[in-house]
N, C-alpha and C positions, 0 to 999 in steps of 0.2 A: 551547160551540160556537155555537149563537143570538145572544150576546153579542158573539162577534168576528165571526161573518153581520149582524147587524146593525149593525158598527162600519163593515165593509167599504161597505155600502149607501149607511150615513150620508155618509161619504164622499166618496165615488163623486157622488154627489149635490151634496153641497157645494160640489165641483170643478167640477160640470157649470152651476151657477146663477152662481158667481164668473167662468166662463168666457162665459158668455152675456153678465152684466153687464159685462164687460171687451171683448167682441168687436162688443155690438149700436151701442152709437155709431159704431162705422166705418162698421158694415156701413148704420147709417142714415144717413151721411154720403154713400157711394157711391150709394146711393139715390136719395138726392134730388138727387145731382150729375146726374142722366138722367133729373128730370121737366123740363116746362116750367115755365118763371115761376108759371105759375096755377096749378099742381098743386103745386107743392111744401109752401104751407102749406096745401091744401086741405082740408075735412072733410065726409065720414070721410077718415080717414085711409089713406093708400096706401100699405100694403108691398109695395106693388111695384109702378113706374112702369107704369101704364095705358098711356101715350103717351111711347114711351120714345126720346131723345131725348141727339145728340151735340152740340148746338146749345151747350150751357154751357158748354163745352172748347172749340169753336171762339171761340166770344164773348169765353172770357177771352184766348184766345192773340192772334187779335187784335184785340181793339177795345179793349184792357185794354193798361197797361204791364207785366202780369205775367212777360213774359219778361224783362222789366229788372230786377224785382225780384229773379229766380229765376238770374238771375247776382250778383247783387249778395250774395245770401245764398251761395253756392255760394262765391264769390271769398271774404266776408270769413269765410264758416266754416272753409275748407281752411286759411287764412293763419294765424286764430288756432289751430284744433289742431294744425296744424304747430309753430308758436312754443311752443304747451302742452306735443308730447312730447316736444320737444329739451329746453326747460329742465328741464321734472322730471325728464327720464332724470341729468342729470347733479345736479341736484340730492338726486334719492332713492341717485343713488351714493356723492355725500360722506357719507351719511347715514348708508350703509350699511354703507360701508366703511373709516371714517375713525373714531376716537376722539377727541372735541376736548372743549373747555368749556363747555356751556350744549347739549349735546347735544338733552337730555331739555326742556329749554325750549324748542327749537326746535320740536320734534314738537307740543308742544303748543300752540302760537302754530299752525303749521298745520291742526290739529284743531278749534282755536277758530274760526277764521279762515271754517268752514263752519258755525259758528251766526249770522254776522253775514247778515242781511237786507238780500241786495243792493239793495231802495229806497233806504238809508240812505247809499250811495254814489253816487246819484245827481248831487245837490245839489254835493259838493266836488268831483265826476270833473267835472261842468259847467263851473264855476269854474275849474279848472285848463284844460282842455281850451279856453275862452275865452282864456285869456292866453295860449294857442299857437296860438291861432288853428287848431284843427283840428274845432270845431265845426262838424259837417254834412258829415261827409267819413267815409268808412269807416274811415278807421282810427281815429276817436274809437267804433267799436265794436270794433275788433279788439283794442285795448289794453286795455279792460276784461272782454276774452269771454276773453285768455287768462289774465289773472291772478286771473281768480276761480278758474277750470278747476285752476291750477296746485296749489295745495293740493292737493287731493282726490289729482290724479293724482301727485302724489311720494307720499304716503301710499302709496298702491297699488304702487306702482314698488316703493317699502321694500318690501315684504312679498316682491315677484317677485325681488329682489334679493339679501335672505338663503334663498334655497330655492337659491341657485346656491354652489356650495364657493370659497373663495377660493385655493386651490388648484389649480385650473383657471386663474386669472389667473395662478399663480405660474410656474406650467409655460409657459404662453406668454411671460412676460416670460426666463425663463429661454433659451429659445428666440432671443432677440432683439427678442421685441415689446416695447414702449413700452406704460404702461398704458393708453395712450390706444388704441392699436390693440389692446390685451388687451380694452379695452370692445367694442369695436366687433367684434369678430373670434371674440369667445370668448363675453363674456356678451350682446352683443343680440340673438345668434342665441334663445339660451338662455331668456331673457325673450321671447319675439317674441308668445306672447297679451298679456301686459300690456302691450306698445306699442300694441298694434293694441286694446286695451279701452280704456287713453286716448286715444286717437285720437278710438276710437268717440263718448266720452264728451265730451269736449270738443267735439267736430262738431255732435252731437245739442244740447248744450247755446247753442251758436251759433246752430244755426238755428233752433230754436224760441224762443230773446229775444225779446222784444215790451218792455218796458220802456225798456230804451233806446234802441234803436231811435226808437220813439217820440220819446223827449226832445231827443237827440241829431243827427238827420237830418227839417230840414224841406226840402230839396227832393227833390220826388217823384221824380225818376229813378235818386235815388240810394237808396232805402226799399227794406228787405230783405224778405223775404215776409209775416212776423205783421204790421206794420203799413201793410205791403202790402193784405192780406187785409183787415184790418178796415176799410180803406176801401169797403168792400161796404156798409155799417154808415151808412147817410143817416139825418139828422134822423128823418123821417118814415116811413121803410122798410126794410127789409132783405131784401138781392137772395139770398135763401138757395137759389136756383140756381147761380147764377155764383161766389158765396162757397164753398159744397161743392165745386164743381170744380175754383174752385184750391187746395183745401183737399187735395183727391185729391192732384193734380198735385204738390203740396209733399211730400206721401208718398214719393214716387217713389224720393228719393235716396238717402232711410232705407233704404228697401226695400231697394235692390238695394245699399247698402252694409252689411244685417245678411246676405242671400247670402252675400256673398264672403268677409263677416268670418269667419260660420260656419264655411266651410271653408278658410279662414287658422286659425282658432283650431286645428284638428284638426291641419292640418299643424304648426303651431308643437308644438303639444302630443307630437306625435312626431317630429320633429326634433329639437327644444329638449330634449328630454328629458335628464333629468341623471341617471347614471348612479353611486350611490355606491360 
């Protein structure tokens, strides 16, 4: 009894320090996004703004091109996880549903495909994207934000895709649907968490890129938030006022797009629900 009270403790515990470690960088991010300039790297140190202050969210909105950025990432993120759940929906469906040759090699080339260190594709994507003349323009980020995404997310699809009977596509084609509208009508209801987790996934992965971005986009109006942001980052200084607010600010979309997902996922999960 002592053994499993003190297992419970242990715990308990462990969860509450991993949860602190995990939550105190936002919450010192938020922070110091509402001191002034002189207080933020001040010492001693302030947990909690003395002179607390909306000044760094106006300054970045506007004296900053932060809203240009914060469409720029919004546009090329929505474009690339769009392009990411069309193709893997139909992709993780041949996959799924089809028996061909080189099946089991295919899976694995997309498995593999997420050990490779997206620096290492920098250098050729450049290269190429140069002799299309699309260097410095959003779509030489959207073309690489969705086909890295793509992997991962057919992987995932597979998985959403055998939980559904084929059986259900039969009866609708027998009905008169078309397997194309058996997809669409039967199984993506059916699947509708794992559209909306790739989605999630791809998005999230868009907009926090800093890498290419970087290499990719040297004029400033067209810079998506990460290196956006790190233009806060002078030789000689760091504006870690103004840097945390639109650090906040960048939060925002996540946020309210892990809301809505949450209660998407619930709906899906009882809609979609497959009955044997």
């Amino acid at each position: 009894m002592k053994t499993k009270m003190g297992y419970r403790i242990f715990r308990k515990v462990a969860l509450a320090f991993f949860l602190i470690a995990a939550l105190f960088p936002i919450y010192w991010m938020v922070n110091t996004s509402f001191k002034p300039l002189q207080d933020a790297a001040s010492v001693p140190i302030q947990y909690w703004p003395k002179n607390f202050t909306w000044e760094n969210y106006k300054d970045v909105i506007r004296l900053t091109d932060f809203p240009r950025f914060f469409g720029n990432s919004l546009l090329v993120s929505m474009v690339s996880a769009g392009l990411t759940v069309l193709i893997s929906l139909f992709a993780a469906y041949g996959i799924a549903r089809f028996k061909f040759r080189g099946k089991g090699m295919a899976m694995l080339v997309l498995l593999v495909t997420q050990m490779v260190p997206t620096l290492v594709l920098i250098v050729p994507l450049f290269v190429a994207f140069s002799d299309f003349h699309i260097v410095d323009t959003l779509l030489s980020l959207i073309i690489p934000y969705f086909i890295m995404a793509i992997p991962f997310c057919t992987l995932m699809l597979v998985g959403f895709f055998k939980q559904v009977p084929y059986t259900l596509e039969e009866a609708a084609m027998l009905d008169g649907c078309t397997r194309l509208k058996s997809l669409f009508r039967v199984v993506v209801p059916a699947i509708a968490p794992g559209i909306v987790s790739s989605f999630v996934f791809a998005f999230i992965s868009a907009w926090n890129e800093l890498f290419f971005g970087v290499m990719f986009i040297n004029t400033e109006l067209k810079k998506t938030i990460p290196p956006g942001i790190s233009m806060f980052i002078q030789k000689v200084d760091v504006n870690w006022a103004n840097m945390t607010a639109a650090a906040v600010l960048s939060m925002i979309p996540v946020m309210i797009m892990f809301f809505f997902v949450q209660k998407y996922l619930v709906q899906g999960l009882a809609s979609g629900a497959v009955k044997g």
